[in-house]
C-alpha positions in Angstrom: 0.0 0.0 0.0 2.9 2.5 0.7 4.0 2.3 -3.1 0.1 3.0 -3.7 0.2 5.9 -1.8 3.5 7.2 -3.0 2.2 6.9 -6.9 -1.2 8.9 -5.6 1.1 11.9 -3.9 3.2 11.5 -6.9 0.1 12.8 -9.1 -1.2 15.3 -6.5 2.6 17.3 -6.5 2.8 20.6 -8.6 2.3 19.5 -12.1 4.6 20.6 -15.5 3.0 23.7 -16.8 1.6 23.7 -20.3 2.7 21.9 -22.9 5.5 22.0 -25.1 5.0 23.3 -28.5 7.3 20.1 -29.8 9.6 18.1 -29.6 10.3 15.7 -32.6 12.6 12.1 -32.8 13.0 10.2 -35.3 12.2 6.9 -35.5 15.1 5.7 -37.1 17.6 8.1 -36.1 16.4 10.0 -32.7 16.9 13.5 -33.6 15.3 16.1 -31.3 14.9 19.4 -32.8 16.8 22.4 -30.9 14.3 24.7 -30.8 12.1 23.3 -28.8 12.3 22.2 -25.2 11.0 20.0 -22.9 9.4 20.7 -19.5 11.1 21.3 -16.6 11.7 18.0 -14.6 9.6 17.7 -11.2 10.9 15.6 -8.8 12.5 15.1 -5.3 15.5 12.6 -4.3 13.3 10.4 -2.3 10.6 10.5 -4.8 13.8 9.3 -7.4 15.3 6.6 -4.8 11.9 5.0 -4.2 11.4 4.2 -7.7 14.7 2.9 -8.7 13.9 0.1 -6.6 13.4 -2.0 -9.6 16.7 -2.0 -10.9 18.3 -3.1 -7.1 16.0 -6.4 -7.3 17.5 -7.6 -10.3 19.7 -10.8 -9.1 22.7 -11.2 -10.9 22.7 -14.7 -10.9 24.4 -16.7 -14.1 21.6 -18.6 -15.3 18.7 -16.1 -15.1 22.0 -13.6 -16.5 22.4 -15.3 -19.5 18.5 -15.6 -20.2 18.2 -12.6 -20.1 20.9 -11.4 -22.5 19.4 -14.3 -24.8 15.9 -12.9 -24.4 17.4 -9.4 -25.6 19.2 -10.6 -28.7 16.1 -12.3 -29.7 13.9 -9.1 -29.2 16.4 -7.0 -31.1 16.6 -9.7 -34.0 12.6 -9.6 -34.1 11.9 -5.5 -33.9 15.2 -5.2 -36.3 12.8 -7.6 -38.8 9.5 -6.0 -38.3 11.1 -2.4 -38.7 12.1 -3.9 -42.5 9.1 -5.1 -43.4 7.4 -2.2 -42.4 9.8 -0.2 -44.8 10.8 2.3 -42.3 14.4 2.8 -43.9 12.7 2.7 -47.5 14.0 5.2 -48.6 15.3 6.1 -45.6 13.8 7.0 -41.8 10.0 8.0 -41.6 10.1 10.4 -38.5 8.2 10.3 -35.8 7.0 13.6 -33.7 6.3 14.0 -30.7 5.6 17.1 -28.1 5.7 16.2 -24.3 2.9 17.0 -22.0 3.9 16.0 -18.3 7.0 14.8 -16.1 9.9 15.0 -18.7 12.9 17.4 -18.0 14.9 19.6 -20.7 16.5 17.5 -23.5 19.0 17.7 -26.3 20.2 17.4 -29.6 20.5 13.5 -30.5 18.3 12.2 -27.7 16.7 9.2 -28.6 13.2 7.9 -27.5 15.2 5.0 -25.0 17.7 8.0 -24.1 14.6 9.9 -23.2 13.4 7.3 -21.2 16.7 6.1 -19.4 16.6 10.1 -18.1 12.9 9.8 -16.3 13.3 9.3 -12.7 10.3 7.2 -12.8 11.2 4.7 -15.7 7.7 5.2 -17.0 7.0 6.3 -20.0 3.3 6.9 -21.6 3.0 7.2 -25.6 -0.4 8.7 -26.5 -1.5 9.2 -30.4 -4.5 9.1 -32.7 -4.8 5.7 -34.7 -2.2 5.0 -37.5 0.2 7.9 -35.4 3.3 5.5 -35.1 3.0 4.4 -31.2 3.8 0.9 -32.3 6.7 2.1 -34.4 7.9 4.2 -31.7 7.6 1.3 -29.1 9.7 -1.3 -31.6 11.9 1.8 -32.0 12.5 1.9 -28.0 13.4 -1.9 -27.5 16.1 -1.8 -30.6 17.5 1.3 -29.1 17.2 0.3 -25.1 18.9 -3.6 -26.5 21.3 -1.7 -28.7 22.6 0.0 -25.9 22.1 -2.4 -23.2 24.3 -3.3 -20.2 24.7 -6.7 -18.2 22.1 -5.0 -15.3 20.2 -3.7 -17.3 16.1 -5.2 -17.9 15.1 -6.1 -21.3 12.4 -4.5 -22.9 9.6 -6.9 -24.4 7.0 -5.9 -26.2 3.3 -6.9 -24.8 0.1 -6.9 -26.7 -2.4 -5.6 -23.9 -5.6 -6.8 -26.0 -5.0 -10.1 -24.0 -5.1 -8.8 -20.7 -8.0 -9.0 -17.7 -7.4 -7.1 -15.3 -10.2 -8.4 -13.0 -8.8 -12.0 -13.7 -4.8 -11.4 -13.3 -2.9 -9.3 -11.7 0.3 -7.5 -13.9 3.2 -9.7 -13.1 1.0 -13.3 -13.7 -0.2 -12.0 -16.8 3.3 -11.0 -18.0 4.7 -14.1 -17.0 1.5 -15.9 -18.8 2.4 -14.5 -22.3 6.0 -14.7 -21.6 5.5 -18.7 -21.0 2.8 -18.8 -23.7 5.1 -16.7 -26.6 8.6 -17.2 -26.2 10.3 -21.0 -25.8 12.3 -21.9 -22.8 10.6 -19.7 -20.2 9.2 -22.7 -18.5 12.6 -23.8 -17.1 13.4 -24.3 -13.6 15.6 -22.8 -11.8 17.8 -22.3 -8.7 15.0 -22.3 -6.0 12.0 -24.3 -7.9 10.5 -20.9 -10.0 10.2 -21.0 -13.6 12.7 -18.8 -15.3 9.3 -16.7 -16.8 8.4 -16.1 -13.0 12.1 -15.3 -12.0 12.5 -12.5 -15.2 9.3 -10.9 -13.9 9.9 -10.8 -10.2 13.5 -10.0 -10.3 12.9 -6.9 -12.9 14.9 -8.5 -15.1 11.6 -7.4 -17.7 10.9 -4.2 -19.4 7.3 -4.5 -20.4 6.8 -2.7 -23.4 2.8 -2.5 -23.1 1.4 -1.4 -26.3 -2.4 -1.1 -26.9 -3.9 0.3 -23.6 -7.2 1.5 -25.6 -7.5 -2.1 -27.0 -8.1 -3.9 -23.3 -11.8 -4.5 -22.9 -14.1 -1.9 -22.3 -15.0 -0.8 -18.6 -11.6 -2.7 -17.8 -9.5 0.6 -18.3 -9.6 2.1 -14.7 -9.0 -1.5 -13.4 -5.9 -1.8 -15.8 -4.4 1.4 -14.5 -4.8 1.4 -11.1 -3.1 -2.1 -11.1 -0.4 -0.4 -13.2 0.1 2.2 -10.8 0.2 0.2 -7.5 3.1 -2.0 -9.2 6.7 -0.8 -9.1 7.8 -2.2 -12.7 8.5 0.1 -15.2 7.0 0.1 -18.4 6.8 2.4 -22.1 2.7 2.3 -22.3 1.1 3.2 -25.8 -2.5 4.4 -26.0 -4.9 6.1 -28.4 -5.2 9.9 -26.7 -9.0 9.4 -25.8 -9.0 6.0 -24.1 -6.6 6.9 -21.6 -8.0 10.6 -21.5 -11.1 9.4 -20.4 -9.8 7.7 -17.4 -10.2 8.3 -14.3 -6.6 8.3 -12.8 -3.3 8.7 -15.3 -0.4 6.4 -14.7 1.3 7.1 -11.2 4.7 7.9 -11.4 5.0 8.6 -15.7 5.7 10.6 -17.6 3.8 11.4 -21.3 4.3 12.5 -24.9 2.1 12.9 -27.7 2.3 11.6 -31.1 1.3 14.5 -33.0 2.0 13.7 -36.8 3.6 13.6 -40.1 5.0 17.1 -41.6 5.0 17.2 -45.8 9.1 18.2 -45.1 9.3 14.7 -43.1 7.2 13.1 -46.0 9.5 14.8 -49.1 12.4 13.0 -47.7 10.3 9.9 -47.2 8.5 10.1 -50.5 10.0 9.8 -54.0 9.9 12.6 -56.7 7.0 11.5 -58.1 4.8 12.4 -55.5 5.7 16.2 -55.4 2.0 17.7 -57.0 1.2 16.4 -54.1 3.4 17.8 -51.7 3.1 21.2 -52.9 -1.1 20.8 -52.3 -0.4 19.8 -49.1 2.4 22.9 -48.3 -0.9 25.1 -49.8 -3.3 23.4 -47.7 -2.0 22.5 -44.7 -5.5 21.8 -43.1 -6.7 20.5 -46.3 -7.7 17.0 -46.8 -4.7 15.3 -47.7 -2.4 17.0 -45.6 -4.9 15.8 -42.7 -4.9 11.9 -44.5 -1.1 11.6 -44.8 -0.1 13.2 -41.6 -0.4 9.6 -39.9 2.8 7.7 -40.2 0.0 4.5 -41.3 -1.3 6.7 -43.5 1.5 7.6 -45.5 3.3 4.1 -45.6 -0.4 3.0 -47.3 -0.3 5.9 -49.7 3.7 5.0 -51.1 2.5 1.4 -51.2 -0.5 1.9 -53.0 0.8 4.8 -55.4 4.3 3.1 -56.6 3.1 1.4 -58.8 0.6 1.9 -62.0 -1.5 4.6 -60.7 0.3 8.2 -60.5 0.1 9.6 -56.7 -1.4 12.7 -58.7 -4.3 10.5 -58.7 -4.9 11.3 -55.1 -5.6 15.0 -56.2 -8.8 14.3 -58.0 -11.5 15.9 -55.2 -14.8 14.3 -56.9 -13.0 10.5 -57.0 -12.3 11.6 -52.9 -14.1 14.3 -51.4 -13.6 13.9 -48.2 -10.9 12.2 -45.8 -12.5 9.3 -44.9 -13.3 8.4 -48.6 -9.4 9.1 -49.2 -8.4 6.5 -46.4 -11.1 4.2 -47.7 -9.3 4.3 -50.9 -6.1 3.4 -49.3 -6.9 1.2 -46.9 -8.7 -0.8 -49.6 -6.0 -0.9 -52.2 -3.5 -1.5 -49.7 -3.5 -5.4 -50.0 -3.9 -5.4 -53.8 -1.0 -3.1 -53.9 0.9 -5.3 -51.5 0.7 -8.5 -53.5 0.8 -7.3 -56.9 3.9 -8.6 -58.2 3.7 -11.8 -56.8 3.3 -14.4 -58.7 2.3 -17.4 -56.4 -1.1 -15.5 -54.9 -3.5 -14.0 -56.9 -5.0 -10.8 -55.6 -8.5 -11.7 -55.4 -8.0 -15.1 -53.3 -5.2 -13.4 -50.9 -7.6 -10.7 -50.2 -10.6 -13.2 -49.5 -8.0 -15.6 -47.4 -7.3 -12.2 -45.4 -10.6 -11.2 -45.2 -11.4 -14.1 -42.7 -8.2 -14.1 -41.1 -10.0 -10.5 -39.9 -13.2 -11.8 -39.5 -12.3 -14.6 -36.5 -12.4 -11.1 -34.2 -9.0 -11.9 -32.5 -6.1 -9.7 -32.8 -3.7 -12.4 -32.5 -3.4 -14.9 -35.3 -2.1 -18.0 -33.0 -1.7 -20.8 -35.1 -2.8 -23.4 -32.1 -5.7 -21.3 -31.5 -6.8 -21.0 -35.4 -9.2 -24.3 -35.1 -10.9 -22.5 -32.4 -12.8 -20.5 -34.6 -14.5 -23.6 -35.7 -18.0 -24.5 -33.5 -17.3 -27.0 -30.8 -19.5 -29.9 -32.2 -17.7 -29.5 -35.4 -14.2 -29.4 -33.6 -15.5 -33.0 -31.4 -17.0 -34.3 -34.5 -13.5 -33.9 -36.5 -11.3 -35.8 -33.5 -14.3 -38.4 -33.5 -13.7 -39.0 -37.6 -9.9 -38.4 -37.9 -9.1 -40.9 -34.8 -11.7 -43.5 -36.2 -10.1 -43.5 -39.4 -6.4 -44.0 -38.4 -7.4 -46.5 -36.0 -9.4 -48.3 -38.1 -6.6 -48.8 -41.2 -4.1 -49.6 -38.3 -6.2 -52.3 -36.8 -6.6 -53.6 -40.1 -3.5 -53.5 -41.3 -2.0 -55.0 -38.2 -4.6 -57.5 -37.5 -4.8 -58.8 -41.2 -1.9 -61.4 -40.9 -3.0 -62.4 -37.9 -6.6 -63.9 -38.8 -5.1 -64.7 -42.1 -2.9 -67.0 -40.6 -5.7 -68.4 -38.5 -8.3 -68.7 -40.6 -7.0 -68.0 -44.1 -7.2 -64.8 -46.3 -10.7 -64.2 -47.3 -12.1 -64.8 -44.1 -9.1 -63.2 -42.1 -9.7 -59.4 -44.4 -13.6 -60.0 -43.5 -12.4 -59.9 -39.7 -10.0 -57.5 -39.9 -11.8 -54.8 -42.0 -15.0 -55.4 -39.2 -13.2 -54.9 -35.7 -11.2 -52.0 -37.8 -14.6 -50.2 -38.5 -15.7 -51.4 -35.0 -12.6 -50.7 -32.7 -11.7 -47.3 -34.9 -15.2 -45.7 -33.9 -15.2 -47.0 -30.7 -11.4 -45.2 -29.8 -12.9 -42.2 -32.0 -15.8 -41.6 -29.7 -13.6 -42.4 -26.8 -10.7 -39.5 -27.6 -13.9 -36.9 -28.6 -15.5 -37.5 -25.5 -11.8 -37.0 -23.7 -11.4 -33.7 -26.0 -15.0 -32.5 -25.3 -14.4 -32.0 -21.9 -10.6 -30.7 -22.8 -13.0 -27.7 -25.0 -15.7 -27.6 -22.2 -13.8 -26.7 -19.9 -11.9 -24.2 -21.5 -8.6 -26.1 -21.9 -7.0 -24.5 -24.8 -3.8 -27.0 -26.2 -1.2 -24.9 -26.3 2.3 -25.4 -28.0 4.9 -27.5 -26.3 7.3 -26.5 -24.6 9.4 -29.3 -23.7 11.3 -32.3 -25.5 12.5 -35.2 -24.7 16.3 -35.6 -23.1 18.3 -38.2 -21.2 20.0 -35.2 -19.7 19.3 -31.7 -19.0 17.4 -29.8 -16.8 13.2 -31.0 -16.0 10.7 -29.0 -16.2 9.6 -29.6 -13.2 6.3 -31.0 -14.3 5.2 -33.6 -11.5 6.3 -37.2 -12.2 3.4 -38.4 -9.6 1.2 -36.5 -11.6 2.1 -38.2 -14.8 2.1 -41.8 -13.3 -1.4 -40.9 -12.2 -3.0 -40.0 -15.4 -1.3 -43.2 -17.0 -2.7 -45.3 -14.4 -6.1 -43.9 -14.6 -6.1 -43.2 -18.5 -4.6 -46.9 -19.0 -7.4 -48.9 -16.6 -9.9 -46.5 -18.7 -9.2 -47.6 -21.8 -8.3 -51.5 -21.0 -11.6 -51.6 -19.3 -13.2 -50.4 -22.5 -11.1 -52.9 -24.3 -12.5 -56.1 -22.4 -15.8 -55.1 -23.0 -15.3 -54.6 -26.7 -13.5 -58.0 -27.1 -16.3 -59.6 -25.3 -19.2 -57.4 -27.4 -17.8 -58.6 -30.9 -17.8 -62.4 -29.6 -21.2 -61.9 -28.2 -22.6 -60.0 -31.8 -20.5 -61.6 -34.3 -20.1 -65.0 -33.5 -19.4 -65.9 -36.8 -16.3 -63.7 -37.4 -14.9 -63.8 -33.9 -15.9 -67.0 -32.1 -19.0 -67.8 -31.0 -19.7 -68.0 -27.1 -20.6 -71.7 -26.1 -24.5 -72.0 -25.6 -24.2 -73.3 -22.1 -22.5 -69.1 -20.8 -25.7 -67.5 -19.2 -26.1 -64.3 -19.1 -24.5 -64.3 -15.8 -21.4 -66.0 -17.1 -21.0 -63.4 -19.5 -21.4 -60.7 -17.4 -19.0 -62.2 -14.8 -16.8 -63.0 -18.6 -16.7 -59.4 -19.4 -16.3 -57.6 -16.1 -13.1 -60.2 -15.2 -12.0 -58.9 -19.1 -12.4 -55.5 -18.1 -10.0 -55.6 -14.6 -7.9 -58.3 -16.5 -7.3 -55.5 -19.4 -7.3 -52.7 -17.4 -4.7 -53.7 -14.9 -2.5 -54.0 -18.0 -3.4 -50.9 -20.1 -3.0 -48.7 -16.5 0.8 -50.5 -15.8 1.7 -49.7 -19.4 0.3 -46.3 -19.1 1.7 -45.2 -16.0 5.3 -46.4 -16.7 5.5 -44.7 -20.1 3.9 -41.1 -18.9 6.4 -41.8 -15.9 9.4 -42.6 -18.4 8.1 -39.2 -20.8 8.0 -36.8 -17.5 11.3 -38.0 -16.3 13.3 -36.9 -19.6 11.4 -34.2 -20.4 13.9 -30.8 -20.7 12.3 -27.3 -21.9 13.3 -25.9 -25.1 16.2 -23.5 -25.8 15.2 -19.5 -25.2 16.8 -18.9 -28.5 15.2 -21.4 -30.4 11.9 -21.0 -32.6 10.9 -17.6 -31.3 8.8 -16.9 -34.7 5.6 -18.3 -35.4 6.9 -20.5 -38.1 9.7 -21.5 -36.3 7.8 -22.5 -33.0 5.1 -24.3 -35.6 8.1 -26.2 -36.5 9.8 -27.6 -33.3 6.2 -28.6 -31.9 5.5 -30.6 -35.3 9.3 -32.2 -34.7 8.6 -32.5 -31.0 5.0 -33.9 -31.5 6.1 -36.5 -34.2 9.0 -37.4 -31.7 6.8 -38.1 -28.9 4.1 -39.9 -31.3 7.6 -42.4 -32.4 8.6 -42.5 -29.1 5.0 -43.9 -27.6 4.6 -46.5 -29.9 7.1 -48.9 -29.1 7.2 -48.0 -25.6 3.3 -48.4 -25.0 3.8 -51.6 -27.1 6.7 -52.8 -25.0 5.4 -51.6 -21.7 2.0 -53.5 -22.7 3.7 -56.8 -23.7 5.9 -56.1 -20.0 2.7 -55.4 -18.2 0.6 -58.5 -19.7 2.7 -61.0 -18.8 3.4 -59.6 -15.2 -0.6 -59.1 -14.5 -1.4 -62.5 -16.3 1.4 -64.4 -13.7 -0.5 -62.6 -11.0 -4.1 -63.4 -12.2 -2.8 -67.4 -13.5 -2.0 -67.3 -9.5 -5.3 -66.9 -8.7 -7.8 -68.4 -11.0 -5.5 -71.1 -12.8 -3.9 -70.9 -16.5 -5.1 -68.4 -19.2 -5.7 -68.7 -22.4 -3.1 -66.7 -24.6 -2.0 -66.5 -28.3 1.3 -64.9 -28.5 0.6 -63.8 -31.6 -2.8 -61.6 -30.9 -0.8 -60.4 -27.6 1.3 -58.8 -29.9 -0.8 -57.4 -32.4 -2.6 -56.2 -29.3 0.5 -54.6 -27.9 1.8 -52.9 -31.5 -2.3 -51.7 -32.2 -2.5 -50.0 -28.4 1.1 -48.6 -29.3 -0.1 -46.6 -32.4 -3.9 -45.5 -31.1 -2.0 -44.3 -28.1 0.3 -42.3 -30.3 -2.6 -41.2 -33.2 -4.6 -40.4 -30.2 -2.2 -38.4 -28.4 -1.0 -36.5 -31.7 -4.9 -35.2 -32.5 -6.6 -35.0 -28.7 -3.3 -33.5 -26.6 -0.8 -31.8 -29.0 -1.4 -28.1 -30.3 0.5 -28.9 -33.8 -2.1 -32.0 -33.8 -5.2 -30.0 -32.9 -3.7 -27.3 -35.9 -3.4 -30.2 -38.2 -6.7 -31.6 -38.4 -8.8 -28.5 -37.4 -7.1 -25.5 -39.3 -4.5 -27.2 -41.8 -6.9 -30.0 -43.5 -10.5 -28.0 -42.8 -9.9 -24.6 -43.9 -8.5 -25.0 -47.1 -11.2 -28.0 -47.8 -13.7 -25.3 -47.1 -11.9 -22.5 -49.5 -10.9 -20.4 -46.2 -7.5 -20.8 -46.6 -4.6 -22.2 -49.2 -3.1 -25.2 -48.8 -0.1 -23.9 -48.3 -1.1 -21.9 -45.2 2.1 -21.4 -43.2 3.6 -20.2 -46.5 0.6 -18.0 -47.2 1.0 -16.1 -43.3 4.8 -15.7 -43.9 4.7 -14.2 -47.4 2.1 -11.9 -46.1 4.2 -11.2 -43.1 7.1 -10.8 -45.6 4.9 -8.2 -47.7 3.9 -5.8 -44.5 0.3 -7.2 -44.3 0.8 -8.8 -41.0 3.1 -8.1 -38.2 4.4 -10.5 -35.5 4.1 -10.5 -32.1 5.8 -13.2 -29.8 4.7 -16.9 -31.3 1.7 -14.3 -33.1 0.6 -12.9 -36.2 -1.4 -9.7 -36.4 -2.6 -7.4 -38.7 -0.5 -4.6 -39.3 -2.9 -2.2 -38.0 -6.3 -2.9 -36.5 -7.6 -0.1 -39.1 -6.7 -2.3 -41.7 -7.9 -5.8 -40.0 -11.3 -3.7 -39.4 -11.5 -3.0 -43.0 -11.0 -6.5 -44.6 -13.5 -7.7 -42.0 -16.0 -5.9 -43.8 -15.4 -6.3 -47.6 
């Protein structure tokens, strides 16, 4: 409560006077113009000592150390990419402008936004603009500069989308150390002291959050937001649309706040080639005019050298009947934007890429996860599809595994009769067994997210409880061999013919005793095979490497590997650990009620069938890349949504400046441009 109180005398202490008349940086190069000034710092030691608090927590310990200085490469490697897709140094630096309104002192000549920032004795920093102004620019600006220039003690700035963040549900440090865990690879890694290294970067200040989107948290959540903001001591670069925040009814405690406040034509003559002069010289004469008030958004003014390098003359934007007004001007570029973008490439066409697009923006989701993509689907659809693509797999193995074996027993055209039946029978009975499993995964909530770990012999755990994993097995294997001993007994009981009849002398009461004795007898084995491999899997698991598949594609990727590994791993080790487990719980039972009757050779069809449902089952029911697969990969482009070369399709429009990345996400490049597409 202290640091509550602190932030709320903070904002009660004589405030700046006025505002500046402005102060500009450039994006790309941080020049502040001399003539104008900042405010007048306002501030007293204590005030200062308080809040450098955040930089004394930071532990200096190796491990966390070096994370740290991993995280930061990979965050300068990502905002170095996004700043060339974006085109900022095409031709050269788009500048971004700025006047401050409270808590900044005087400046100078070659400050940088991050230089501007490393000065405020509060380590906040609020960026407030209109839509399209360049906040998001300026905030990838800040974390290449703060990295570039980064020492050993010094936090790393990550960049947060705050679209994703409840206030009411979490508070600011578990949801940072939510998307740190649920973006970047690695962060679930113990260390010294039991904490996962994502908790330990967030409670040790070892993380600059970079939080970028205030406006775009939920409405009525705003007030919520900030005063949790305010009662934490983290610091933070916050970016907001000017009314959201406005409106408010507390500012940030402790920050200090500058306002986007637009493009100049002299800023767009060196950013603009020759060609477009007519219409610098109209917007020079018309400095309120309608143009000059278009193009005066860095967003804006990207769109219109995009759109207007190609065929159509930048004169064109002159004509006042074609665009009388601003809105029909932005319409215009907006609209032509994606067209523009994609017309010399020769593996999309124009009309399908903008469709494709168009529901990309119409899911209603400003991040484009690619685990979360199948979501979009309705939840009957989504169980029905596990139901058909696990009944189908099972099915053809079955058959294919269990052909030789009645072949041999009762010859060939008999033995594909029986092995094509229990296929069909056994493959929509484990189908309806794995949807039911995944419909209460989707009921309750449970989103599959990527994973995180592989397997190792050596290396650090994860920490992930190996009671907990033996449990599941034990539970999840006497489930489904209890399932098993009434199916065997069911086919004997309704197809006599195929699978052996059941003598005429069994009563119903002998059957019953028959199938529940089937059902222990199977499910005693399934649960031993099933806790000892989940046991075996939790015991080598190791997290990934921080620096490894940071990018959507690249963590789509590793989990396809990493899912396909585990898949090859289970099956021989649920078909060894079932063979293992079958002869020690027959011994037991043969003690018991005398000798059992056993073919070797079903035992081990048996074994290598539970091996590979396990594995199919696993792949489509627990694994994100397997829920992508069959819900998103296959469906979509069945249904015309999507290419079939999706991944390729979300990078190339990445690569053109269509969509940006965020963490593990994609996103549109602006929400002004996602809103549009929506609706055409």
């Amino acid at each position: 409560m202290a640091l509550c109180l602190l932030g709320d005398q903070a904002r009660n202490r004589p405030s700046v006077a006025g505002w500046t008349r402005g102060a500009a940086i450039r994006d790309a190069g941080g020049v502040t113009e001399p003539s104008k000034q900042f405010p007048i710092r306002a501030t007293t030691s204590g005030f200062d000592s308080v809040l450098k608090l955040g930089a004394a927590q930071r532990r200096d310990t190796g491990l966390v150390n070096s994370q740290a200085r991993k995280l930061a490469e990979t965050m300068h490697r990502r905002c170095r990419r996004e700043e060339e897709n974006r085109g900022l140094y095409d031709p050269g630096p788009l500048t971004v402008r700025w006047r401050a309104r409270t808590g900044l002192g005087s400046g100078k000549e070659g400050d940088t936004i991050a230089d501007v920032y490393r000065n405020l004795p509060g380590e906040r920093l609020v960026v407030l603009g209109e839509p399209g102004s360049g906040k998001t620019m300026l905030a990838i600006r800040f974390v290449q500069e703060f990295v570039r220039h980064r020492v050993a003690s010094d936090p790393v700035p990550v960049i947060f989308s705050l679209a994703s963040w409840d206030p009411a549900r979490l508070g600011l440090r578990d949801w940072l150390v939510e998307r740190l865990l649920r973006d970047h690879t690695g962060m679930d890694a113990q260390v010294p002291g039991g904490a996962s290294l994502a908790v330990e970067l967030v409670e040790d200040g070892w993380i600059l959050p970079v939080l970028d989107g205030f406006d775009e948290i939920a409405s009525g959540l705003h007030d919520r937001a900030l005063e949790k903001l305010s009662c934490s001591n983290l610091p933070c670069l916050l970016t907001s649309r000017l009314g959201e925040y406005e409106n408010a009814s507390r500012p940030l405690g402790r920050s200090a706040a500058i306002e986007l406040t637009g493009v100049t034509a002299a800023d767009l003559s060196a950013y603009l080639p020759g060609t477009w002069a007519p219409v610098l010289a109209e917007m020079e004469a018309r400095p309120d005019g309608r143009l000059a008030k278009v193009l005066r958004t860095p967003l804006m003014a990207s769109l219109a050298r995009k759109v207007h390098s190609g065929a159509e003359s930048p004169s064109a934007l002159l004509d006042a009947t074609r665009f009388p007004d601003e809105a029909a001007t932005e319409e215009h570029l907006l609209g032509a934007f994606v067209p523009a973008a994609y017309r010399d490439h020769r593996r999309w066409e124009t009309d399908d890429a903008r469709r494709w697009l168009g529901h990309l923006a119409r899911l209603g989701t400003r991040d484009l996860a690619w685990w979360e993509l199948g979501g979009a689907m309705s939840r009957l659809r989504r169980i029905a599809s596990v139901v058909v693509a696990v009944s189908l797999l099972t099915a053809l193995f079955d058959w294919m595994i269990y052909l030789p074996v009645y072949s041999a027993e009762t010859g060939l055209a008999r033995g594909v009769r029986t092995a094509l039946f229990e296929g069909v029978f056994m493959g929509s009975m484990v189908g309806i067994v794995f949807g039911l499993v995944y419909a209460v995964i989707t009921v309750r909530g449970h989103v599959v997210r990527p994973s995180r770990v592989r397997l190792r012999w050596r290396g650090p755990r994860t920490g992930r409880s190996l009671l907990g994993s033996v449990t599941i097995g034990l539970t999840g294997g006497f489930g489904a061999g209890a399932g098993y001993g009434v199916a065997t007994t069911s086919l004997r009981t309704l197809f006599g013919e195929l699978f052996g009849a059941i003598p005429d002398e069994v009563t119903t009461a002998d059957l019953l005793v028959m199938t529940l004795a089937n059902s222990i007898m199977w499910g005693l084995i399934f649960a031993v095979a099933g806790g000892l491999v989940l046991g075996l899997a939790a015991a080598f698991e190791s997290p990934l490497d921080i620096s490894r598949a940071f990018d959507p594609v690249g963590l789509l990727a590793e989990n396809r590997v990493t899912a396909l590994r585990q898949a090859a791993a289970l099956v021989p080790a649920v078909a060894l650990a079932f063979l293992l487990s079958s002869y020690v719980v027959v011994q037991l039972i043969e003690v018991v009620v005398g000798v059992l009757d056993w073919r070797p050779l079903a035992l081990l069809a048996i074994g290598a069938i539970s091996g590979c449902v396990a594995a199919l089952g696993y792949l489509v029911t627990f694994t994100a890349w397997g829920q992508w697969l069959i819900l998103a990969r296959f469906w979509w482009p069945m249904t015309g949504r999507m290419p079939w070369a999706m991944v390729a399709f979300l990078e190339d429009a990445y690569e053109l400046g269509v969509l940006r990345q965020s963490g593990a996400n994609y996103q549109f490049r602006h929400e002004r441009l996602r809103d549009h597409l929506a609706r055409h």
